[in-house]
LUMGUVEX-701195 format. One record per residue: residue number from 1; residue in one letter; y, x, z of N, C-alpha, C in turn. Coordinates in pm, 1 decimal. Last residue first. Layout:
N
+-----+------+----------+----------+----------+----------+----------+----------+----------+----------+----------+
:  nr : rest :     n_yy :     n_xx :     n_zz :    ca_yy :    ca_xx :    ca_zz :     c_yy :     c_xx :     c_zz :
+-----+------+----------+----------+----------+----------+----------+----------+----------+----------+----------+
: NUM :    A :        Y :        X :        Z :        Y :        X :        Z :        Y :        X :        Z :
...
+-----+------+----------+----------+----------+----------+----------+----------+----------+----------+----------+
***
This chain:
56
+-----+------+----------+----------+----------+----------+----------+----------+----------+----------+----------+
:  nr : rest :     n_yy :     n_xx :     n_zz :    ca_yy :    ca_xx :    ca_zz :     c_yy :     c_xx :     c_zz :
+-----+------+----------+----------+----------+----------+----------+----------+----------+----------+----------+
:  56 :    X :   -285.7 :   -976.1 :    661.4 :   -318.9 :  -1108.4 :    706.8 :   -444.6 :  -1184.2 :    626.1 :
:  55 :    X :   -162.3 :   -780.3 :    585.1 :   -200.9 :   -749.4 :    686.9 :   -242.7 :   -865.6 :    733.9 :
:  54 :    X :    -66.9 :   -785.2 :    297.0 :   -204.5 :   -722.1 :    302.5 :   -257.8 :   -730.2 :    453.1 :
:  53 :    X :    145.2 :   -975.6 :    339.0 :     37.6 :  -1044.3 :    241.7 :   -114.2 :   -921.2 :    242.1 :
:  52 :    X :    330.6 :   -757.9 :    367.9 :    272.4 :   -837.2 :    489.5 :    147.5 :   -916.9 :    446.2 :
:  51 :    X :    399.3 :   -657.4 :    131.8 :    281.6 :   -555.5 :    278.0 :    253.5 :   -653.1 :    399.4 :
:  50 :    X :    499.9 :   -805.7 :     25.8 :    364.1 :   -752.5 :    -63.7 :    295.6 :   -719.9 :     44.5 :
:  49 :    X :    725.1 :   -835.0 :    211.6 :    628.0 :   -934.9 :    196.6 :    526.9 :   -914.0 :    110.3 :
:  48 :    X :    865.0 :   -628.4 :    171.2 :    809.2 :   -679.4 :    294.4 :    715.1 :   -779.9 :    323.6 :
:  47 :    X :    767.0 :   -444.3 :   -166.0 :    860.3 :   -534.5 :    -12.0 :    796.6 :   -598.4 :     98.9 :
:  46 :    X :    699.6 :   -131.5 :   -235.3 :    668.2 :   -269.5 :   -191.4 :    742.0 :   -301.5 :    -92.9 :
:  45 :    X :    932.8 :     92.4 :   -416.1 :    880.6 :     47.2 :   -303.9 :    849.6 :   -136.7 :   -308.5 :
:  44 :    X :    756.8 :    156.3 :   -749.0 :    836.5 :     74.1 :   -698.6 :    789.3 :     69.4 :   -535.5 :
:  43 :    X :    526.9 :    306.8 :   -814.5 :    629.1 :    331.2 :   -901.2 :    768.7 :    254.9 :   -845.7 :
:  42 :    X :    366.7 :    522.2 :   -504.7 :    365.5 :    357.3 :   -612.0 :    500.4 :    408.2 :   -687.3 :
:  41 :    X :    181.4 :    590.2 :   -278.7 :    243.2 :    627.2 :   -327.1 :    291.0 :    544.1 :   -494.9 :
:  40 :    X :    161.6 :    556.5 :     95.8 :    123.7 :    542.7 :   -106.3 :    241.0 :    558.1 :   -181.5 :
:  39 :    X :     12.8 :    584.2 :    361.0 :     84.6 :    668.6 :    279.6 :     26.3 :    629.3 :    160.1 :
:  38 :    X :      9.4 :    419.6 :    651.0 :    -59.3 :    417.2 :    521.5 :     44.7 :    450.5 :    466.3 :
:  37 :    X :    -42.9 :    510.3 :   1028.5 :     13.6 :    499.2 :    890.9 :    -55.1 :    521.7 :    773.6 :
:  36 :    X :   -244.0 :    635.4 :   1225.8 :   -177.1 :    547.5 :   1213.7 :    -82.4 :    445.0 :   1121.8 :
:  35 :    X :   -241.1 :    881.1 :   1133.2 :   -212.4 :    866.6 :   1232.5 :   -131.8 :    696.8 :   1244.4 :
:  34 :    X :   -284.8 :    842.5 :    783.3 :   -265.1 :    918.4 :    862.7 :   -200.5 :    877.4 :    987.5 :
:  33 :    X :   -449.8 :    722.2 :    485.9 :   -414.3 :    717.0 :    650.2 :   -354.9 :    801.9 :    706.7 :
:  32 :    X :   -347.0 :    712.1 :    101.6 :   -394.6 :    744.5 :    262.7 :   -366.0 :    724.0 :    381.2 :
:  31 :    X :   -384.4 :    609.8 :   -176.2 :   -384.6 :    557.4 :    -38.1 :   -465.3 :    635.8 :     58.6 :
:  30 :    X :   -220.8 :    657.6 :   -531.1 :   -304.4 :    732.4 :   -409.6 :   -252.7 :    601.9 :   -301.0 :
:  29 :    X :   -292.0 :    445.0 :   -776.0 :   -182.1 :    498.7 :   -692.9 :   -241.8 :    550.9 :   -537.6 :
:  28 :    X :   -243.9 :    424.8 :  -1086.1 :   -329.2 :    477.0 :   -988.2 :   -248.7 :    544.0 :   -872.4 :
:  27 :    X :   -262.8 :    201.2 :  -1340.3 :   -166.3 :    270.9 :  -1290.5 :   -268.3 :    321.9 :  -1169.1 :
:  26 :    X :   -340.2 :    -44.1 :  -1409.4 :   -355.2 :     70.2 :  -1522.9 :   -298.0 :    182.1 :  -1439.6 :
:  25 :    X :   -111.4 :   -240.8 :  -1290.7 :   -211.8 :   -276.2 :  -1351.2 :   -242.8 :   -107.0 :  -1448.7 :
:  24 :    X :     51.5 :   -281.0 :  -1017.8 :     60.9 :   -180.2 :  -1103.5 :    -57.0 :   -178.8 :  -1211.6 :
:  23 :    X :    -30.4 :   -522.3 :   -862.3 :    139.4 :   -522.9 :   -920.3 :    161.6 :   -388.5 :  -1002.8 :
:  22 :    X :   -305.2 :   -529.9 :   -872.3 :   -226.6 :   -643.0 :   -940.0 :   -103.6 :   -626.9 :   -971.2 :
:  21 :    X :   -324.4 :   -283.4 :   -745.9 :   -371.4 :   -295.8 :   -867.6 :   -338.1 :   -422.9 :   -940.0 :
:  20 :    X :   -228.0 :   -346.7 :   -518.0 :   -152.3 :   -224.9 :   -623.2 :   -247.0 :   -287.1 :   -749.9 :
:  19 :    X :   -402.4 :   -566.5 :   -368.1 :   -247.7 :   -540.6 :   -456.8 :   -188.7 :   -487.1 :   -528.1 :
:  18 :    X :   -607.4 :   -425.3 :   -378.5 :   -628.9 :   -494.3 :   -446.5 :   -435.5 :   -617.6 :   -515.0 :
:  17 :    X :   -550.8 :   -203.5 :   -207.1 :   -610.1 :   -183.9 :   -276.7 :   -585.4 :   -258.0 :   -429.7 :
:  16 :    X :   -463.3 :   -371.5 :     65.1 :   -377.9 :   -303.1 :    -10.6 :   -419.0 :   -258.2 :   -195.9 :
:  15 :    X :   -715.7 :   -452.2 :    111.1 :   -628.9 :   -521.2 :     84.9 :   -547.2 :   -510.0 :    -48.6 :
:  14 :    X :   -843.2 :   -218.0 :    175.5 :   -931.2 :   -273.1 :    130.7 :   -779.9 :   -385.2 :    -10.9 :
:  13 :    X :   -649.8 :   -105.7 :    367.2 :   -684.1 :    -29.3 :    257.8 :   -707.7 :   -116.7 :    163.7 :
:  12 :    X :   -577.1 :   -171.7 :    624.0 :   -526.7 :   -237.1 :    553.7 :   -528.1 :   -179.1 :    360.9 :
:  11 :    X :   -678.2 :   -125.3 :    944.4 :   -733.7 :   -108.4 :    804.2 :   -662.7 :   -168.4 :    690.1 :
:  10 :    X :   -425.2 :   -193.8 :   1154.4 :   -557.3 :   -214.6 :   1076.8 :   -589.7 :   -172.3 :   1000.7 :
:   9 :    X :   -148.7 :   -135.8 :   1213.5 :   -271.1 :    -94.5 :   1316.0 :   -437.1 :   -100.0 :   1296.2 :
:   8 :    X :     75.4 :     62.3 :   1072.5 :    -10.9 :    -42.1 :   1064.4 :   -139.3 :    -20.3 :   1160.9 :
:   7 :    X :    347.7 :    147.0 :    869.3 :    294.8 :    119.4 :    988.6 :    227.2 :     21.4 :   1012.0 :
:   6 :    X :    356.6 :    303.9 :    561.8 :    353.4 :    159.6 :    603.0 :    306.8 :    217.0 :    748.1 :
:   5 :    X :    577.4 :    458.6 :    324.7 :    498.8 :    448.2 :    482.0 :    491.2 :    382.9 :    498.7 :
:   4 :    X :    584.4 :    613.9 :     26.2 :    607.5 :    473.7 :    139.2 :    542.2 :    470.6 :    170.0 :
:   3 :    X :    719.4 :    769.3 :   -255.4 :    623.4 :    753.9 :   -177.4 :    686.6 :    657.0 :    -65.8 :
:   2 :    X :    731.6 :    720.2 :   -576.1 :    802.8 :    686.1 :   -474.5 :    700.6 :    652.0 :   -365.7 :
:   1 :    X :    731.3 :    834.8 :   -910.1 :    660.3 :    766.7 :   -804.0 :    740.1 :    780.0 :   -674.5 :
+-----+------+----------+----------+----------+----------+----------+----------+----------+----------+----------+
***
């Protein structure tokens, strides 16, 4: 697993949520906040555009 920081000013859990679970199907991948940042932890870093597709 391969952890990754996202910087983010929204809630972007809900989203995010529903991505991992489309691009890791069966797979469980922690999401936390911290100061501002979303810490996950996934089998592949998401690209710039998986994480932008959660902030919109």
């Amino acid at each position: 697993m391969t952890r990754q920081i996202i910087d983010c000013r929204y809630d972007i859990r809900p989203a995010l949520g529903e991505l991992l679970a489309r691009l890791f199907p069966g797979r469980t991948c922690p999401v936390k906040i911290r100061r501002g940042q979303v810490i996950i932890d996934v089998p592949r870093p998401l690209t710039p555009e998986e994480i932008d597709s959660c902030r919109y």
